[in-house]
N, C-alpha and C positions, 0 to 999 in steps of 0.2 A: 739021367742025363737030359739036360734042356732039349726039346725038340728043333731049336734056334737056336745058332750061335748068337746071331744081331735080328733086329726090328729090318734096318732096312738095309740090305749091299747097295749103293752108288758106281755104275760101273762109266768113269772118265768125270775128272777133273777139272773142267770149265767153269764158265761165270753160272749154268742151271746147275748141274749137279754140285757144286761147290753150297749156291743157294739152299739147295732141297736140304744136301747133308745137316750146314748149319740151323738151318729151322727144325728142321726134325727131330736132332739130338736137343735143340730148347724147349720143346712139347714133351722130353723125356724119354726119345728113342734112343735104344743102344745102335749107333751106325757105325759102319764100314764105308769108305769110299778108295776107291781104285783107281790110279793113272799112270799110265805104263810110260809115257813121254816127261812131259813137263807140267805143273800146277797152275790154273790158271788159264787153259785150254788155248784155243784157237786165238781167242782175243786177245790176249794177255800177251801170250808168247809171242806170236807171228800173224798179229791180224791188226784190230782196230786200233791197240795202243800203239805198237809201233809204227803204225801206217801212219797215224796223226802227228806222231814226233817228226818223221819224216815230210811231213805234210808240212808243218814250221818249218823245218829246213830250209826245205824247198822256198819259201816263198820270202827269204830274207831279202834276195839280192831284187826282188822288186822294190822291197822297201828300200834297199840302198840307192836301187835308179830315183827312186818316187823321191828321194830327197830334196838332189837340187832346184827342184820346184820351189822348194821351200826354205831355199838358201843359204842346203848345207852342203858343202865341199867334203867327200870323203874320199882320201886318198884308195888308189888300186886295193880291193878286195881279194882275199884268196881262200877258198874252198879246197879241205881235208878230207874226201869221203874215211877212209878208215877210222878217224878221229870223233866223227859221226857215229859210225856204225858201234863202235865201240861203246863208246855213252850213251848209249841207245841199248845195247846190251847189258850194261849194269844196271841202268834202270830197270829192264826188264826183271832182272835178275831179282833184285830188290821187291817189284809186285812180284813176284812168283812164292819169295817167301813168306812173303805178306798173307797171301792166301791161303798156305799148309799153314799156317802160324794160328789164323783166322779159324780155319777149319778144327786144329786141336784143338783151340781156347774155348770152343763150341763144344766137346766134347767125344767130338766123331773120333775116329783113328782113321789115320790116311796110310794105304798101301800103296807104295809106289811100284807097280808091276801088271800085269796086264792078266786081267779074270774074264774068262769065258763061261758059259750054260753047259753045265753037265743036262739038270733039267731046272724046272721053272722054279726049283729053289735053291739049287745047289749051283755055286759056282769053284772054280779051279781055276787058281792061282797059278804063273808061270812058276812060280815058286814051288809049286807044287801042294801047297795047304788047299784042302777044301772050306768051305766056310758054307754055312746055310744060313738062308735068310728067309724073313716070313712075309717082306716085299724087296721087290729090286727096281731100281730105275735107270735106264738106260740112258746114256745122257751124252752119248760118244763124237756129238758133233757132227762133221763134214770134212770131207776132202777135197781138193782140187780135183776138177775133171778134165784131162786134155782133148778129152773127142776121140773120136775116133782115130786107127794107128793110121800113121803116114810114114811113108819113108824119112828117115830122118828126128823121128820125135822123140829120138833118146837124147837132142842137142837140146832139148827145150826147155828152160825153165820157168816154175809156176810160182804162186804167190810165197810160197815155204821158200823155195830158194832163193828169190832175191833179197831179202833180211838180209844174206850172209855173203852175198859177193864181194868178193877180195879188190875190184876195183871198181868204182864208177864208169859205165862205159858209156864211149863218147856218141855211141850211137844205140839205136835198139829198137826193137818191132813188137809189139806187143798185138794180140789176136784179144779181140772179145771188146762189146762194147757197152758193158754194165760198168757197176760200181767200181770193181777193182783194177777193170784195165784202166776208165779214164783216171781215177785215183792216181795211177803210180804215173801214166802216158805223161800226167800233170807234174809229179816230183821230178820225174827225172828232166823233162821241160824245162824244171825251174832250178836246175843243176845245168843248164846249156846244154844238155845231148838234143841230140838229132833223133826225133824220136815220129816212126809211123802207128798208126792205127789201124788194126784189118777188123773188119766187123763184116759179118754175113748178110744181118739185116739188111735196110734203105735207111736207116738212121739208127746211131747211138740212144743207150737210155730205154731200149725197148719196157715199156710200161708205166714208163712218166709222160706226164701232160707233152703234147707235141710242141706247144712253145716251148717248156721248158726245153724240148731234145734238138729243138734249132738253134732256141738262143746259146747251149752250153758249148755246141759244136761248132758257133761262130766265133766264140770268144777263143775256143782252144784254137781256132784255126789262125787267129790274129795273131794269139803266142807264136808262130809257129810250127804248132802240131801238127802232120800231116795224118788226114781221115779217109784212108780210102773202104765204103761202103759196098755194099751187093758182092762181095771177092771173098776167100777163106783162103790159108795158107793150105798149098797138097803135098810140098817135100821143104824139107830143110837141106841142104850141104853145107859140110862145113869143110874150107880152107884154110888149115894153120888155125888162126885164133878172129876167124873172119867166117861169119856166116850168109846164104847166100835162102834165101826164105823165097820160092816161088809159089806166085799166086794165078787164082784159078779163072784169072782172067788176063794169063798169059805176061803177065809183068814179072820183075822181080825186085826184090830189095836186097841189100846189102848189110850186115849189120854187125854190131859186137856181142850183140845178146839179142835172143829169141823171145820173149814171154810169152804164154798161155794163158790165160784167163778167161773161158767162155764159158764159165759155171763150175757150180760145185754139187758133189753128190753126196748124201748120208752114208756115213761110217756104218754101214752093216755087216761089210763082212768078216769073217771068224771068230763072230761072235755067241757061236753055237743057237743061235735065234731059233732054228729047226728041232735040238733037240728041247726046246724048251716050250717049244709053240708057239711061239709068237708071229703073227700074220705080216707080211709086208704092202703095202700100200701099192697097189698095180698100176695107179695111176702118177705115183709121182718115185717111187721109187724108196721111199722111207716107211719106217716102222708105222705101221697105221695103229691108229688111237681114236676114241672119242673126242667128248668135247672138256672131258675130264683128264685128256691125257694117259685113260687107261688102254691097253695096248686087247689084244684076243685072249691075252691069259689073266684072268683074275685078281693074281698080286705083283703083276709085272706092268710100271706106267713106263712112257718114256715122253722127255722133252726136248726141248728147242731143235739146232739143224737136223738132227737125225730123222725126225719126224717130215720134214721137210717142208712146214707148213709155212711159215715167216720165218726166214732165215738171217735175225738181228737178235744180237747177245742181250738187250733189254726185255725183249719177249721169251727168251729162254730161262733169264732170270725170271719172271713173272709166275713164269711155266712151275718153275721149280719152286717158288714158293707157293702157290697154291697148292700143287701136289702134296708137298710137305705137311700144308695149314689143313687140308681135306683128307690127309689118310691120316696124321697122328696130333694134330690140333682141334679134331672134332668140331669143323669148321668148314662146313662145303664153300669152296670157292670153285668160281668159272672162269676161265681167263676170256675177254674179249678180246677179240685180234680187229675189232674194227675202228679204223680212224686213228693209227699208229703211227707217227711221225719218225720222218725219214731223212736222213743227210745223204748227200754223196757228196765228197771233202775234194773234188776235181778244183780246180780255178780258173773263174770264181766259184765257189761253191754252190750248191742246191741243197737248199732246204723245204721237206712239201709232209702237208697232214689231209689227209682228204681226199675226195675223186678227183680225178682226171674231169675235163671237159666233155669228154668222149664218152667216161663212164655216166657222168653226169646227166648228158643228154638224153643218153639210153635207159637210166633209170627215173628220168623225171620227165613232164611234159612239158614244162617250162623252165626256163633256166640264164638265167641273166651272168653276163662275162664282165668286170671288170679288173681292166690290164691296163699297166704300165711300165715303160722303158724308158732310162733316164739315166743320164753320167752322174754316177757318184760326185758329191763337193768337192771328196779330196782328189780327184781327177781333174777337176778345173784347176788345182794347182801342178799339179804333178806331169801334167797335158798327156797320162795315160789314155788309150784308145780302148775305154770300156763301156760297159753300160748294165745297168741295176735291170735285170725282170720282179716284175710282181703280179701277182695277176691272185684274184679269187672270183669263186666258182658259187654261185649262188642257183638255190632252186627257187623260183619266183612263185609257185605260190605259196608256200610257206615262211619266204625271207632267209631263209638257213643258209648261214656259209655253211656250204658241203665240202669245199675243198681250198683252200691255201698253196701256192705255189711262188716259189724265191728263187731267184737267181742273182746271189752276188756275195762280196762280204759279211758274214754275219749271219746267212741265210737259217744256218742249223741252228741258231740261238735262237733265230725269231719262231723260228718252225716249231722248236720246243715248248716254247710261249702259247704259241696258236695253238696248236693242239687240244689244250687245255678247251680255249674257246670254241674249239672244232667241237672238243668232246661233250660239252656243257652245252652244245647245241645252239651257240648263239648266232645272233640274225645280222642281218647285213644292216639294220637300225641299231643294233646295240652296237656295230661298229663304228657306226654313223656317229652314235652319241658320244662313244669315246674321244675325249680331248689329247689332241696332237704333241708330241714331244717335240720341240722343232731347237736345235737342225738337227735332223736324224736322218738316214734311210727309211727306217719304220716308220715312220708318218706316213707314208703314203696307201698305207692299207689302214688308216680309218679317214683316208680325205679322198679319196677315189671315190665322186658323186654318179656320174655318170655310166651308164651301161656302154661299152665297146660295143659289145653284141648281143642278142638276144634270141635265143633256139626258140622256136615253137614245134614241136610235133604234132603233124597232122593227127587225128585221128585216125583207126580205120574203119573201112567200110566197111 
């Protein structure tokens, strides 16, 4: 009898472990991969793709106002959430097959059932089959985290459940002030509800460039957004189908829906991690790894959120094919996490690859800022009350753009772009020399001559 059922068990079904399995079974691994929910993980099902379809949505009925600028008369518009939601779900459905489909045609065999760690080879199937494997990859994602309990937080729902709500509500509260509360704070915005923002911090965005975190909070607040900062929600009551969210600075809101959003934490538990040996990561709360993604146990790697390193589905794709290329492609890869380009799909958008100002400062002695704010063209017609940020972060004595930062339409496209140039290391002269697209937004990050501002750090004594 083989010592190995398979080369390698995959345990969860996302955009990494989808990746690993497929590369792996192409270097000639026999795999297994496991997902006890749906195919296509977090992203797929109830994350970035549906966020983004939602994202379109949302932002049609600007386009209808922004018309008459331009001399189109459209009669009274009328918005379907169910009708939405629903073709938003067949699509879904559609990538989800795509991906078990993707997976077989690679050669893997996919288990749709939930596999735990008897030990660091052996795992058990709800089904109750054991299966041994001679590596395993962990690759289980992230959850929502609500914070700590509060009276009332069995009323609250978090990113998984708004997918699936039965109606658009006309109002809503959403807690957390990263990627995904302003994300949706902005769709349902752009649906007309009445929507607040509670965030703990002194400002939204915590960890992007501090323009970017003023300028996004100005524009959401022109929509109508309301952002109340320094506050946290401490009970919810609910009345009938009306909730009443008080805050911990003595106010309340009123609302039809609750949301949660102030972070998410690695899928570790029940995963039998303990009897298999596998270390957890003290300081962040995920499965610790090298830099190789191998975990305390030998033939056990693990990637993207559960790790809890960079928490974006293109780094856990990465994650997963190197692992893949490095344990059955006889091909060490490293994944670099530095200089990763970043969207948050809020409106207007943010797109950014690079430091911060702040980091910048701190890691250079010199450091030259040029920034610009400026109304879009198509606002001159439309007499929308917007305004384009750009801004890059240069380290002066080397000339290197270090950091790239967007705020407006388009931003995540451009960000994607730069990146490239971020990553190639080019200089604030090779931007210089680049020739202008005009009329465009993007021109203005290779015609921005002059410095805004200019750091010096003293030396010390």
């Amino acid at each position: 009898m083989a010592e190995f059922d398979v080369d390698l068990f995959v345990i969860g079904g996302g955009s990494g472990g989808v990746r690993a399995a497929r590369i792996a079974a192409s270097h000639g691994a026999r795999v297994m991969i496991a997902e006890e929910y749906r195919m296509g993980g977090t992203c797929v099902i109830r994350g970035c793709v549906p966020k983004k379809l939602l994202v379109y949505a949302s932002h049609i009925h600007q386009e209808i106002e922004d018309a008459a600028g331009f001399g189109w008369t459209i009669p009274e518009a009328s918005f379907d959430w169910p009708t939405l939601i629903a073709n938003k779900d067949k699509e879904i459905a559609r990538l989800e097959a795509a991906y078990t489909s993707n997976v077989e045609k690679s050669g893997a065999r996919v288990v749709k059932t939930r596999a735990v760690f008897e030990d660091a080879h052996t795992l058990r199937l709800a089904t109750g089959e054991a299966v041994r494997s001679k590596y395993v990859l962990v690759a289980t994602g992230g959850a929502p985290n609500h914070g700590r309990a509060i009276p009332g937080i069995e009323h609250v729902i978090s990113s998984n459940e708004v997918f699936h709500l039965k109606e658009l509500p006309k109002r809503i509260l959403i807690q957390g002030g990263g990627y995904i509360a302003l994300e949706f704070a902005c769709i349902f915005a752009g649906f007309g509800c009445d929507v607040t923002v509670v965030y703990r911090g002194e400002n939204i965005l915590r960890g992007f460039d501090d323009d970017v975190r003023a300028h996004v909070r100005t524009e959401m607040e022109k929509e109508g957004i309301t952002i109340l900062t320094n506050c946290t929600v401490n009970k919810v009551d609910k009345h009938g189908r009306e909730f009443t969210s008080h805050l911990s600075n003595g106010s309340s809101v009123a609302s039809d829906q609750v949301m949660f959003a102030i972070g998410r934490h690695p899928n570790v538990g029940g995963l039998g991690l303990e009897k298999a040996g596998v270390a957890i990561n003290p300081g962040n709360g995920g499965i610790a790894v090298d830099h190789f993604s191998k975990t305390s146990v030998e033939n056990i790697y693990a990637i993207g959120d559960v790790t809890h390193r960079i928490n974006l589905t293109p780094v856990a794709i990465r994650e997963g094919h190197a692992f893949a290329d490095t344990v059955f492609g006889k091909r060490t890869v490293r994944v670099d996490h530095a200089d990763i380009p970043t969207a948050v799909f809020c409106q207007p958008e943010v797109g950014t690859v690079g430091l911060t100002e702040a980091q910048a400062r701190a890691q250079y002695s010199h450091v030259d800022i040029y920034k610009a704010s400026f109304r879009p063209m198509k606002a001159t017609m439309s007499g929308r009350d917007t305004r384009i940020l750009m801004k890059l972060v240069v380290d002066a004595g080397s000339d290197r753009v270090v950091g790239c930062h967007i705020v407006g339409d388009g931003a995540a496209e451009m960000a994607q772009l730069l990146g490239i140039a971020v990553k190639m290391k080019a200089t604030k002269a090779d931007f210089d020399a680049t020739m202008a697209l005009h009329p465009t937004a993007a021109e203005e990050l290779v015609t921005m001559r002059t410095p805004t501002a200019r750091h010096v750090r003293e030396a010390a004594e």
